[in-house]
mmCIF file of the N, C-alpha and C atoms, coordinates in Angstrom:
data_MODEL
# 
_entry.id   MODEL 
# 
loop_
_atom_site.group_PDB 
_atom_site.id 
_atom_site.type_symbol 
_atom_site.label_atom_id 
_atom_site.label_alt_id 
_atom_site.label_comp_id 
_atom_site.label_asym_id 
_atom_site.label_entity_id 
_atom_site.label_seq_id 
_atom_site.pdbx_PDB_ins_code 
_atom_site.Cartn_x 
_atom_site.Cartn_y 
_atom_site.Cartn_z 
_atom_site.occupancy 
_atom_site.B_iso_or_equiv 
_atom_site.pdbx_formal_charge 
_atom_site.auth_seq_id 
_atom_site.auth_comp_id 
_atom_site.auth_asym_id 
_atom_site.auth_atom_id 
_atom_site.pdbx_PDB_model_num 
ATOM 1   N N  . UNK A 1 1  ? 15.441  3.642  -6.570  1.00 0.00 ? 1  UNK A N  1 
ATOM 2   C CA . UNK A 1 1  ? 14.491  4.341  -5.748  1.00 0.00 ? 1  UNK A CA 1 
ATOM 3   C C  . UNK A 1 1  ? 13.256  4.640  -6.591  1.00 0.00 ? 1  UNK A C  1 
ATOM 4   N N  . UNK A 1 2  ? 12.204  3.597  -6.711  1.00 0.00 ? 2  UNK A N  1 
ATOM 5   C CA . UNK A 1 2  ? 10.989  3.725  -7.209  1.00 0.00 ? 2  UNK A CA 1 
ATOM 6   C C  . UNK A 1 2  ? 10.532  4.883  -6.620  1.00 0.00 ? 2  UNK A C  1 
ATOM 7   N N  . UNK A 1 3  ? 9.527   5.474  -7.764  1.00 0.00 ? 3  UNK A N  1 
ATOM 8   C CA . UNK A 1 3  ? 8.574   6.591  -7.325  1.00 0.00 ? 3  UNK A CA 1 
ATOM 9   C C  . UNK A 1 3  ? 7.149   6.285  -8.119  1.00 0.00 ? 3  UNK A C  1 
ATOM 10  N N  . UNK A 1 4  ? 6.176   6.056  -7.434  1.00 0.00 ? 4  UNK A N  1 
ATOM 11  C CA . UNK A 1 4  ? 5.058   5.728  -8.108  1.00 0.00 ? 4  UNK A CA 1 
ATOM 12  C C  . UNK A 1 4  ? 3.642   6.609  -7.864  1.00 0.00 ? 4  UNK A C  1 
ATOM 13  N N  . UNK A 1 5  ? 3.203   7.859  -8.785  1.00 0.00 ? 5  UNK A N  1 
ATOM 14  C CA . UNK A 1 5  ? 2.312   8.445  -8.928  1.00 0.00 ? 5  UNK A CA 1 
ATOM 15  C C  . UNK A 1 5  ? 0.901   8.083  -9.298  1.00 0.00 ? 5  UNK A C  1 
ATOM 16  N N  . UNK A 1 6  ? -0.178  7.498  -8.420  1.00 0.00 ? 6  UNK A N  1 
ATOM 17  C CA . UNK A 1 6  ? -1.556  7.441  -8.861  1.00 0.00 ? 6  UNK A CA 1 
ATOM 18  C C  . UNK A 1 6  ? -1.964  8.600  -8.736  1.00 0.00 ? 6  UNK A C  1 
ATOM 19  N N  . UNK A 1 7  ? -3.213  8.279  -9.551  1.00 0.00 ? 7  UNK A N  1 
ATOM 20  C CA . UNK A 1 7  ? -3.985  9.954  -9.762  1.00 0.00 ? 7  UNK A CA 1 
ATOM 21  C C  . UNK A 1 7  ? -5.479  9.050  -9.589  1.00 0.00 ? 7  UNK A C  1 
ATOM 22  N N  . UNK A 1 8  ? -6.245  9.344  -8.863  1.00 0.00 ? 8  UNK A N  1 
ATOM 23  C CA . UNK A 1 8  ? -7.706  9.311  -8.914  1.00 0.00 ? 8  UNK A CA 1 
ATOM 24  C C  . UNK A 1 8  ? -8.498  10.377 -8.338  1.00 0.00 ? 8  UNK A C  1 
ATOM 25  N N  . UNK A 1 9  ? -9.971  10.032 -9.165  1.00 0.00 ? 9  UNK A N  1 
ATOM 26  C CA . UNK A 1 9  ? -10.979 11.312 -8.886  1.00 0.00 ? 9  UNK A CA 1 
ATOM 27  C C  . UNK A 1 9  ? -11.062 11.480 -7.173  1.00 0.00 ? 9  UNK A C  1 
ATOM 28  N N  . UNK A 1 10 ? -11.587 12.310 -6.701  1.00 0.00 ? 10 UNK A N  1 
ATOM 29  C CA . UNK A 1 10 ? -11.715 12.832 -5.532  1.00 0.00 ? 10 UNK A CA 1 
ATOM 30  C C  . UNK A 1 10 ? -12.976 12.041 -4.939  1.00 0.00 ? 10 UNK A C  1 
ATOM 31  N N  . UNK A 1 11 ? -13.302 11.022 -4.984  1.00 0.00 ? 11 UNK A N  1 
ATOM 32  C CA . UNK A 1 11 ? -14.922 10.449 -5.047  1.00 0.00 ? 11 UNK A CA 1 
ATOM 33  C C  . UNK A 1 11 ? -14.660 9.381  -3.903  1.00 0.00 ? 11 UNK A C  1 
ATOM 34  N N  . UNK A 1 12 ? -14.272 9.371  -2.593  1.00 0.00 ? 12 UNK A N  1 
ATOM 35  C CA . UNK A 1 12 ? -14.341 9.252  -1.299  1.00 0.00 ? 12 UNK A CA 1 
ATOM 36  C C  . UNK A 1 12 ? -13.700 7.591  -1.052  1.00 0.00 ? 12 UNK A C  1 
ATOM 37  N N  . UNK A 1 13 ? -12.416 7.702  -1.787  1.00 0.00 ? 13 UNK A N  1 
ATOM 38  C CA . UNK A 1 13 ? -11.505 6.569  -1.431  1.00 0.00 ? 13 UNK A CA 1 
ATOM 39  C C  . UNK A 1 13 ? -10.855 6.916  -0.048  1.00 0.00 ? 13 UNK A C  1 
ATOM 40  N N  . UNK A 1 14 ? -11.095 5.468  0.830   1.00 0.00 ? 14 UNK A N  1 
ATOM 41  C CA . UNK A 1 14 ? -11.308 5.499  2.160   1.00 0.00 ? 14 UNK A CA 1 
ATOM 42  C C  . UNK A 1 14 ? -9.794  5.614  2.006   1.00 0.00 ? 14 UNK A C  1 
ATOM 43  N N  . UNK A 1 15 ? -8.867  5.964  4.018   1.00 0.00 ? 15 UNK A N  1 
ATOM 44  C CA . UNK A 1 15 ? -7.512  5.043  4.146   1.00 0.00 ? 15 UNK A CA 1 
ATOM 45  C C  . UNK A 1 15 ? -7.382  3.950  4.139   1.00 0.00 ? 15 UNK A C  1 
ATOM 46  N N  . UNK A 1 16 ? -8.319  3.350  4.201   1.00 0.00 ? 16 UNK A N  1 
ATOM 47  C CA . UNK A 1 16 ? -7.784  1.556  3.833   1.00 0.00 ? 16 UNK A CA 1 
ATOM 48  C C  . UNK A 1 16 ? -7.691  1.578  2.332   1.00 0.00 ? 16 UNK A C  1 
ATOM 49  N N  . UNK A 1 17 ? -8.117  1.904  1.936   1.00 0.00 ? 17 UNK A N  1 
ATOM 50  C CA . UNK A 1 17 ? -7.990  1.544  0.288   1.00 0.00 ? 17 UNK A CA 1 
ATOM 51  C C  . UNK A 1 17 ? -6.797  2.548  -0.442  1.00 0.00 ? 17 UNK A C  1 
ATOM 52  N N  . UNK A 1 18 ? -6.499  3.306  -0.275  1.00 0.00 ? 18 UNK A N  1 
ATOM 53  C CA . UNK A 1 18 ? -5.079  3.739  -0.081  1.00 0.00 ? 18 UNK A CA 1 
ATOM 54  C C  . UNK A 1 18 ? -3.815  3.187  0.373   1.00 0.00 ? 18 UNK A C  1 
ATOM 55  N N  . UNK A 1 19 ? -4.372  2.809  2.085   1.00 0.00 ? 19 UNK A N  1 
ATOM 56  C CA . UNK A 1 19 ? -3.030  1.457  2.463   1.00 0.00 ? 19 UNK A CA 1 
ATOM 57  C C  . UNK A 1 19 ? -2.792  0.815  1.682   1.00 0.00 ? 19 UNK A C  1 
ATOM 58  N N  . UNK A 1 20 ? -4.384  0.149  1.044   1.00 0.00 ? 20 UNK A N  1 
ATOM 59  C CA . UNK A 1 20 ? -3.828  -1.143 0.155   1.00 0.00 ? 20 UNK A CA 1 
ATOM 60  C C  . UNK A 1 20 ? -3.318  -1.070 -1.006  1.00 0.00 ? 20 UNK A C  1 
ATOM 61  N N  . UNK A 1 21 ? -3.785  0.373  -1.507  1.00 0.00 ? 21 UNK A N  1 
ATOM 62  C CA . UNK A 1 21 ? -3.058  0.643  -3.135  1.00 0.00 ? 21 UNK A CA 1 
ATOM 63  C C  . UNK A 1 21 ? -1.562  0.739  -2.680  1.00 0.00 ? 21 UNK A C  1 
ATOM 64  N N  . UNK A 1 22 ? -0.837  1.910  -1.490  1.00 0.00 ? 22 UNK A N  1 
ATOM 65  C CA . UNK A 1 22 ? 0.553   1.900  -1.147  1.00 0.00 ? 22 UNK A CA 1 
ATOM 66  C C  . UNK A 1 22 ? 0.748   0.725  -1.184  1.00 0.00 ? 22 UNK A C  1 
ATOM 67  N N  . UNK A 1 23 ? 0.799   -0.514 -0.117  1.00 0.00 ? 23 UNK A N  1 
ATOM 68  C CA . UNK A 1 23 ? 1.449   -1.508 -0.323  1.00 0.00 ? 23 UNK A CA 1 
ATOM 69  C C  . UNK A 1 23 ? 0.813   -2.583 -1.320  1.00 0.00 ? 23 UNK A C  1 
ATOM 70  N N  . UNK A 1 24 ? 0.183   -2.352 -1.897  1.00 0.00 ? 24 UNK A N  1 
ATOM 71  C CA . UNK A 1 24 ? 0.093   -3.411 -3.243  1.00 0.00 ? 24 UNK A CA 1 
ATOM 72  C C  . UNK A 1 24 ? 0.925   -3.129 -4.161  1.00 0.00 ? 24 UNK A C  1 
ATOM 73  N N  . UNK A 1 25 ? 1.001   -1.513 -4.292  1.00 0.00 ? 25 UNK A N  1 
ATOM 74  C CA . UNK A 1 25 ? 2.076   -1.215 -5.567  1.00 0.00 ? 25 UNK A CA 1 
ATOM 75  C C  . UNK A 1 25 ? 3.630   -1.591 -4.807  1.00 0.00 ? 25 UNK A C  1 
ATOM 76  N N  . UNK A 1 26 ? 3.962   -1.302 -3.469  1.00 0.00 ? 26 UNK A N  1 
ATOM 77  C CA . UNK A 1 26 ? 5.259   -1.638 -3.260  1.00 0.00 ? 26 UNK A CA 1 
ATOM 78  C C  . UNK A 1 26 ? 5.867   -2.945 -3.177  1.00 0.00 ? 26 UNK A C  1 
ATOM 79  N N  . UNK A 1 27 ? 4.785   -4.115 -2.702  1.00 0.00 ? 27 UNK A N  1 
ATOM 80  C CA . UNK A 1 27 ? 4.883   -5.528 -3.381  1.00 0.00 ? 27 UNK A CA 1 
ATOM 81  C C  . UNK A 1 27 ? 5.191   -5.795 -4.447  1.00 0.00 ? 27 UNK A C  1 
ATOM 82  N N  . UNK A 1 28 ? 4.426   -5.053 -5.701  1.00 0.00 ? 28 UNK A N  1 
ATOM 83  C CA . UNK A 1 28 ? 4.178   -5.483 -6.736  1.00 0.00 ? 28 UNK A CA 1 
ATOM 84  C C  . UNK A 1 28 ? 5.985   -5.267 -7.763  1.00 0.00 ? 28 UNK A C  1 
ATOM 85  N N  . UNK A 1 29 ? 6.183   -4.085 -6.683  1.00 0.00 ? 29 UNK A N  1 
ATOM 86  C CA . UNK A 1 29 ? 7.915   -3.040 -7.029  1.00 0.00 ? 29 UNK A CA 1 
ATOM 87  C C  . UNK A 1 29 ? 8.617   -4.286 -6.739  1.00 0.00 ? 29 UNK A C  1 
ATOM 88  N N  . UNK A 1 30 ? 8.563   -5.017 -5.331  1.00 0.00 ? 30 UNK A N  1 
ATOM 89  C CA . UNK A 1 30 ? 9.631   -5.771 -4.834  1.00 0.00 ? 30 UNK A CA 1 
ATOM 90  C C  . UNK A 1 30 ? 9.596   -7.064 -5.591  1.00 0.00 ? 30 UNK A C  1 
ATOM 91  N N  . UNK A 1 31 ? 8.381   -7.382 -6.128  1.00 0.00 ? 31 UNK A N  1 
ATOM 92  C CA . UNK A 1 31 ? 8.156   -9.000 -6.368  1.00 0.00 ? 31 UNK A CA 1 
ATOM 93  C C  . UNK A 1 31 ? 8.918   -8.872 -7.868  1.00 0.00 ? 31 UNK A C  1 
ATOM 94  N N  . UNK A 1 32 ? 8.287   -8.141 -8.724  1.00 0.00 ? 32 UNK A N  1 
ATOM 95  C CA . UNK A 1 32 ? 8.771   -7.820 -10.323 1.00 0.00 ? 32 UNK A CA 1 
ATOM 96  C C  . UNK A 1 32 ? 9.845   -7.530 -10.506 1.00 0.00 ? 32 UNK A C  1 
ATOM 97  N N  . UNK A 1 33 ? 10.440  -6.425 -9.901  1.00 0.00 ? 33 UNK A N  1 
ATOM 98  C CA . UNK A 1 33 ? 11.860  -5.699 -9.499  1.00 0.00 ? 33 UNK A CA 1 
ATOM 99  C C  . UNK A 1 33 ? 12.573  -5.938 -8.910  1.00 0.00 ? 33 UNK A C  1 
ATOM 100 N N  . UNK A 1 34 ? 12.477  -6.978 -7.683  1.00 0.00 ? 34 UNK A N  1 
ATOM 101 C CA . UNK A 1 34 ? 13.439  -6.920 -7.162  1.00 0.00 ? 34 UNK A CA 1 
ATOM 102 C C  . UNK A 1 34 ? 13.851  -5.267 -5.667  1.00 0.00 ? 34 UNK A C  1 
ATOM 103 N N  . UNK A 1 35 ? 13.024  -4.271 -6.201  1.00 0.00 ? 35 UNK A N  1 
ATOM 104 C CA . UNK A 1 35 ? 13.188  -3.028 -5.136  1.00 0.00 ? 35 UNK A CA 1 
ATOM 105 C C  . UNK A 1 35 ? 12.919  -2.812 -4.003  1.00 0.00 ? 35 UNK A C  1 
ATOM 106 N N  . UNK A 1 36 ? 13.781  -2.262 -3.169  1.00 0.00 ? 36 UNK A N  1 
ATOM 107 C CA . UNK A 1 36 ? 13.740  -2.270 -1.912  1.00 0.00 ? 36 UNK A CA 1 
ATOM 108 C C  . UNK A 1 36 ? 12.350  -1.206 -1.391  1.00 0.00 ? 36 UNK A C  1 
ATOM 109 N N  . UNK A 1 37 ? 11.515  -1.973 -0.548  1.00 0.00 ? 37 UNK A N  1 
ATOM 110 C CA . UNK A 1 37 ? 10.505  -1.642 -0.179  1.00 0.00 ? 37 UNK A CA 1 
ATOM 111 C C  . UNK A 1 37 ? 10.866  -0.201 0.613   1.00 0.00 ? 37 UNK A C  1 
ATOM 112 N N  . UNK A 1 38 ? 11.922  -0.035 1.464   1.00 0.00 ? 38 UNK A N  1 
ATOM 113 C CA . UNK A 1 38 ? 12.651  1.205  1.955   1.00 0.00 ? 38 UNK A CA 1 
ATOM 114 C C  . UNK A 1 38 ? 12.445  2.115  1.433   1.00 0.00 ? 38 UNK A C  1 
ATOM 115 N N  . UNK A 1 39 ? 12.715  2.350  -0.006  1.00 0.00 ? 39 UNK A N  1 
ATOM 116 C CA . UNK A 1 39 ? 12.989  3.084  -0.528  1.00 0.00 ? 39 UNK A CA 1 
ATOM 117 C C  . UNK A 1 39 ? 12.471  3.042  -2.055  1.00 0.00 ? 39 UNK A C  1 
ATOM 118 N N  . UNK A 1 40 ? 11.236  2.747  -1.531  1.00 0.00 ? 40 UNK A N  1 
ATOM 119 C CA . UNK A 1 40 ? 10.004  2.870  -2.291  1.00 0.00 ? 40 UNK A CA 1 
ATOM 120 C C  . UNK A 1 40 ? 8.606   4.084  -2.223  1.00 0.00 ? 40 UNK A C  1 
ATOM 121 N N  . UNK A 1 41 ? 8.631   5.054  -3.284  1.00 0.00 ? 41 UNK A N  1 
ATOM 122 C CA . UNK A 1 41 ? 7.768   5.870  -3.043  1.00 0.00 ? 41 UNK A CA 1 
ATOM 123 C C  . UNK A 1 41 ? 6.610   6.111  -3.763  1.00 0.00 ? 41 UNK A C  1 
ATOM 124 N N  . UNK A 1 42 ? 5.330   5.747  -3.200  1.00 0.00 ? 42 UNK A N  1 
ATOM 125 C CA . UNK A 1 42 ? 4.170   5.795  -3.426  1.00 0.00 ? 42 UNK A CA 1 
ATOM 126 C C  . UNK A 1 42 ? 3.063   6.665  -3.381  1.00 0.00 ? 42 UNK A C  1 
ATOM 127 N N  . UNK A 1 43 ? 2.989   8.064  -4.174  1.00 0.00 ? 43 UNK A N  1 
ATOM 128 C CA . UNK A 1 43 ? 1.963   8.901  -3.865  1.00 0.00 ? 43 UNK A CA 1 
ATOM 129 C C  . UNK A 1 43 ? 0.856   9.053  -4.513  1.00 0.00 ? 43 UNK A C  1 
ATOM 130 N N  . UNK A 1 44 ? -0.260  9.292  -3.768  1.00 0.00 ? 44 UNK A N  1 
ATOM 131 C CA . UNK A 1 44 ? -1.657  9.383  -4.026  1.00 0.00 ? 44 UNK A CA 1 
ATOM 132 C C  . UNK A 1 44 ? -2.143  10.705 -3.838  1.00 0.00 ? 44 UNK A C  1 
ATOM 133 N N  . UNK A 1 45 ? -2.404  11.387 -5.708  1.00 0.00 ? 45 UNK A N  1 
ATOM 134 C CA . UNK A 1 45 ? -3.130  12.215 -5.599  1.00 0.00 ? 45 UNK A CA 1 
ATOM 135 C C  . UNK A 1 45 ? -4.303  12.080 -6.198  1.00 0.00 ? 45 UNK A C  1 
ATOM 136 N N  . UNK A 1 46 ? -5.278  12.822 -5.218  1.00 0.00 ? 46 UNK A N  1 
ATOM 137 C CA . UNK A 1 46 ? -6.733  13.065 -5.461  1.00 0.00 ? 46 UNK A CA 1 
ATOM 138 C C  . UNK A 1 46 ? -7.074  14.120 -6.392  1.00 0.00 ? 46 UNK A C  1 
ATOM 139 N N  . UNK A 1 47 ? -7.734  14.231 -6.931  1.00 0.00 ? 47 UNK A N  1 
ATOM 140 C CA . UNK A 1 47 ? -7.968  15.583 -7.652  1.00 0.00 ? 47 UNK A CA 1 
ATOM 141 C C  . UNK A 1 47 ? -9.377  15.380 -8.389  1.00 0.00 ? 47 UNK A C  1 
ATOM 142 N N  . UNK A 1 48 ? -9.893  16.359 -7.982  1.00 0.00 ? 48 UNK A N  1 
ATOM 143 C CA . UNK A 1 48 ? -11.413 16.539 -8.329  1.00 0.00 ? 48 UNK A CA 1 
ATOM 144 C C  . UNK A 1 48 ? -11.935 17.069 -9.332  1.00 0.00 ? 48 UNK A C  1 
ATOM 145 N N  . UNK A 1 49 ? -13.089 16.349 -9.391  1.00 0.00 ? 49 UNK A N  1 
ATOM 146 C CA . UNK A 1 49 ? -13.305 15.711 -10.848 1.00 0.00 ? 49 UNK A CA 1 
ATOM 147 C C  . UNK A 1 49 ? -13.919 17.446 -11.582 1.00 0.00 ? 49 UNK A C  1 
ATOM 148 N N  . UNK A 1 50 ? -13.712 18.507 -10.645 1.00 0.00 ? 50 UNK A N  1 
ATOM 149 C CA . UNK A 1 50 ? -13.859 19.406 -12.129 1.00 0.00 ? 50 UNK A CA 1 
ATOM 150 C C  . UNK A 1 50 ? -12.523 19.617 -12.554 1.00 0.00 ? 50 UNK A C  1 
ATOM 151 N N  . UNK A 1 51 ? -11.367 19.083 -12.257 1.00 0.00 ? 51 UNK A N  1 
ATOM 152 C CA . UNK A 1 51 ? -10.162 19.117 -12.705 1.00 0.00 ? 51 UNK A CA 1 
ATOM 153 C C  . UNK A 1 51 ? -9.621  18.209 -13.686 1.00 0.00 ? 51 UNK A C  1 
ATOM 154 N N  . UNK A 1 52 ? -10.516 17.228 -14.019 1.00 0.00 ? 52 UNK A N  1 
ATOM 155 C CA . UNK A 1 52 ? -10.416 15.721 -14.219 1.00 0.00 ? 52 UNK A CA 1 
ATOM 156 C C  . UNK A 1 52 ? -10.871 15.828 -16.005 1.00 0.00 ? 52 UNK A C  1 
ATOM 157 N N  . UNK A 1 53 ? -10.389 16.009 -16.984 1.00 0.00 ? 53 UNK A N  1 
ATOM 158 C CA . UNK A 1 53 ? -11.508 15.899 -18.029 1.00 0.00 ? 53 UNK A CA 1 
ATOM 159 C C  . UNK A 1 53 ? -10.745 14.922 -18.804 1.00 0.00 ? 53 UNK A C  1 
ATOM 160 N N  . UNK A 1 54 ? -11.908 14.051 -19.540 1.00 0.00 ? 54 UNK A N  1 
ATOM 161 C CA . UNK A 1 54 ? -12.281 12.817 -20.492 1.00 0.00 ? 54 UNK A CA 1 
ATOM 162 C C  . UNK A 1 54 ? -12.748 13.458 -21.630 1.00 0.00 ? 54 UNK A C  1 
ATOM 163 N N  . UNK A 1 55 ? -12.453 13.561 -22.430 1.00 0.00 ? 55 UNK A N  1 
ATOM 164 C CA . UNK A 1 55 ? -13.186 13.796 -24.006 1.00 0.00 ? 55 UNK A CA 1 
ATOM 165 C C  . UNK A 1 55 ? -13.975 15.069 -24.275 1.00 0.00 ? 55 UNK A C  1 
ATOM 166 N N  . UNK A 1 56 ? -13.211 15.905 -23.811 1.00 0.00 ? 56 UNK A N  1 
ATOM 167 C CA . UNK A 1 56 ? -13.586 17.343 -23.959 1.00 0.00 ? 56 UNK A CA 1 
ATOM 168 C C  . UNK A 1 56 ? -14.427 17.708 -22.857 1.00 0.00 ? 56 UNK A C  1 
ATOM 169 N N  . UNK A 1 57 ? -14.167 17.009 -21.802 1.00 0.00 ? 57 UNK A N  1 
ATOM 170 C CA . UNK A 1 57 ? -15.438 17.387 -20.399 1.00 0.00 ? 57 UNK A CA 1 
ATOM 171 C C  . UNK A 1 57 ? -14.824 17.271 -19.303 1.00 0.00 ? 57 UNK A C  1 
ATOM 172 N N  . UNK A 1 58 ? -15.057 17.920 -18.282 1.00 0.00 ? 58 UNK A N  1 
ATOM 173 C CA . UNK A 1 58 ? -14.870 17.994 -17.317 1.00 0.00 ? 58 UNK A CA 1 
ATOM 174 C C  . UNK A 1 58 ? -15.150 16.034 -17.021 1.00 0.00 ? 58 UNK A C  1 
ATOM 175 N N  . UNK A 1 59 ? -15.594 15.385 -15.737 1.00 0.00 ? 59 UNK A N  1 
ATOM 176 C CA . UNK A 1 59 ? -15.667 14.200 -14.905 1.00 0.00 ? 59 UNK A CA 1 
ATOM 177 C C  . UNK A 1 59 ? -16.971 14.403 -14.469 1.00 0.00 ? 59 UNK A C  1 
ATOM 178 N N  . UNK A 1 60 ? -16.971 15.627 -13.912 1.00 0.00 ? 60 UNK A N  1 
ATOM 179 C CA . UNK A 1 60 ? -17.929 16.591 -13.068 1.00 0.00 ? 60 UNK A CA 1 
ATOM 180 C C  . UNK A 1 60 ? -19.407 16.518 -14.223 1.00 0.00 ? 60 UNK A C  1 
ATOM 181 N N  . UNK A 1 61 ? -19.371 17.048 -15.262 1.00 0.00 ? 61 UNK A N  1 
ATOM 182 C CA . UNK A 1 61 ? -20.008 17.236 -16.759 1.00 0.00 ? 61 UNK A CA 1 
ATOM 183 C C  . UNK A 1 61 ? -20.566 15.994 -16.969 1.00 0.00 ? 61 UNK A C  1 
ATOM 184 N N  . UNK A 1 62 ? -19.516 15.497 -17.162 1.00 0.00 ? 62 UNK A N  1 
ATOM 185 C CA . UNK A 1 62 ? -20.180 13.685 -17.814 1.00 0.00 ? 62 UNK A CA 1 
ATOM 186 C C  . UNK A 1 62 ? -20.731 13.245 -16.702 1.00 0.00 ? 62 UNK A C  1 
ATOM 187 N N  . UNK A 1 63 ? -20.562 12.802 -15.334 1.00 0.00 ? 63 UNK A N  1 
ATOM 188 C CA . UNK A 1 63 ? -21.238 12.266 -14.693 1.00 0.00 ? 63 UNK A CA 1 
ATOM 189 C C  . UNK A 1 63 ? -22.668 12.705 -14.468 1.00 0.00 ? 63 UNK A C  1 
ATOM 190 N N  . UNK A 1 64 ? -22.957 14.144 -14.231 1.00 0.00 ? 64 UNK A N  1 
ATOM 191 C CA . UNK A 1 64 ? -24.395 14.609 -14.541 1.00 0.00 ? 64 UNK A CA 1 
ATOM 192 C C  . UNK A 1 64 ? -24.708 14.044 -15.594 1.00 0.00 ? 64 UNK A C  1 
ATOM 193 N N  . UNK A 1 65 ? -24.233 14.188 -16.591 1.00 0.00 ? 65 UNK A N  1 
ATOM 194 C CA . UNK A 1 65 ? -25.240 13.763 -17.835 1.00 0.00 ? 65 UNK A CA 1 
ATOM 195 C C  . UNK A 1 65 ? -25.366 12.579 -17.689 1.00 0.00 ? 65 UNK A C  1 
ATOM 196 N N  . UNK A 1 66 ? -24.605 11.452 -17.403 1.00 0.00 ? 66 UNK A N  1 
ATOM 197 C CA . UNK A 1 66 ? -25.088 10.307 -17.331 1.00 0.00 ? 66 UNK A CA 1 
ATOM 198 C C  . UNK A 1 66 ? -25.967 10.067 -16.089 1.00 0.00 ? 66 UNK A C  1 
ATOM 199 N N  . UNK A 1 67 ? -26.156 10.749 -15.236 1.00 0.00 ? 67 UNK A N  1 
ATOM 200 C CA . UNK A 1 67 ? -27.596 10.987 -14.272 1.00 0.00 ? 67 UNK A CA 1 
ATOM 201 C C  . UNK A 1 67 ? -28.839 11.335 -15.263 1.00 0.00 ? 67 UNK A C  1 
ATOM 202 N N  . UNK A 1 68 ? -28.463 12.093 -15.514 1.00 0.00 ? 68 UNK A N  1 
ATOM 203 C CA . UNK A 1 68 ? -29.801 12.295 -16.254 1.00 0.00 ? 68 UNK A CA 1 
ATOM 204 C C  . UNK A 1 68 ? -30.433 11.635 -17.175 1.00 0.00 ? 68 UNK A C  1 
ATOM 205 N N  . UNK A 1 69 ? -29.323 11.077 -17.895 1.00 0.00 ? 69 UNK A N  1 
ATOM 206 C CA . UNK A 1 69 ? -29.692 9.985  -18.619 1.00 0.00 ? 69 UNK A CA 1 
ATOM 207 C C  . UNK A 1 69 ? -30.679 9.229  -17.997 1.00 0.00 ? 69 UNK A C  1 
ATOM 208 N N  . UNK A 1 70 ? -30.019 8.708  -16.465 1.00 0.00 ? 70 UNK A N  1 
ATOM 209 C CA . UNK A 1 70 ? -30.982 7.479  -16.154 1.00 0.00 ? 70 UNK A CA 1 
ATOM 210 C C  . UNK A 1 70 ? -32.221 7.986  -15.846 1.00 0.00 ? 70 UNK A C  1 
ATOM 211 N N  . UNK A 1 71 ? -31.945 9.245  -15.549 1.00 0.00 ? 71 UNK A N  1 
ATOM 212 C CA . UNK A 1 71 ? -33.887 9.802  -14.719 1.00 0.00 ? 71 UNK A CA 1 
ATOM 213 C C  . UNK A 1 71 ? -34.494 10.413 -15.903 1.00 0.00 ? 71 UNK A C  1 
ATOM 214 N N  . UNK A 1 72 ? -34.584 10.648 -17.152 1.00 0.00 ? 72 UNK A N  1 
ATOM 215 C CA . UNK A 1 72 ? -34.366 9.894  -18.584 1.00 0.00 ? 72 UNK A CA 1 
ATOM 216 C C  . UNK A 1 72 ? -35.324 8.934  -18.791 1.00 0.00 ? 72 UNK A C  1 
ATOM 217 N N  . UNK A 1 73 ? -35.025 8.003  -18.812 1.00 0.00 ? 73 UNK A N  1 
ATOM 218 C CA . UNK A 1 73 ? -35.016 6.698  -19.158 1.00 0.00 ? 73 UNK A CA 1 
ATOM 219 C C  . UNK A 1 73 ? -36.700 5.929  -18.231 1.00 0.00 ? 73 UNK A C  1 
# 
């Protein structure tokens, strides 16, 4: 009984692109593994990007700065 946890930023992944992550990863379970698609579990959490930190920063942090960068530039 696979259990498969994605985590991505909160940054406006549609339901289709979700459908397709669920059943791409449960293909990917059955084709490699052998696991029954039944009893295959696939969850998608969102979590936003001031929750999100990379290298001592927030997601939220770095992405401003790399805005500014470009208006910057």
């Amino acid at each position: 009984m696979p259990f498969v946890n994605i985590q991505i930023t909160r940054e406006g992944a549609t339901p289709e692109q979700k459908a397709e992550l669920i059943a791409g990863v449960t293909e990917l379970l059955v084709r490699v593994l052998n696991k029954n698609p039944a009893t295959t579990f696939v969850i998608i959490d969102e979590v936003d990007t001031d929750n999100w930190g990379v290298g001592g920063q927030s997601v939220t942090a770095l992405r401003l700065a790399q805005e500014r960068a470009k208006v910057g530039k």
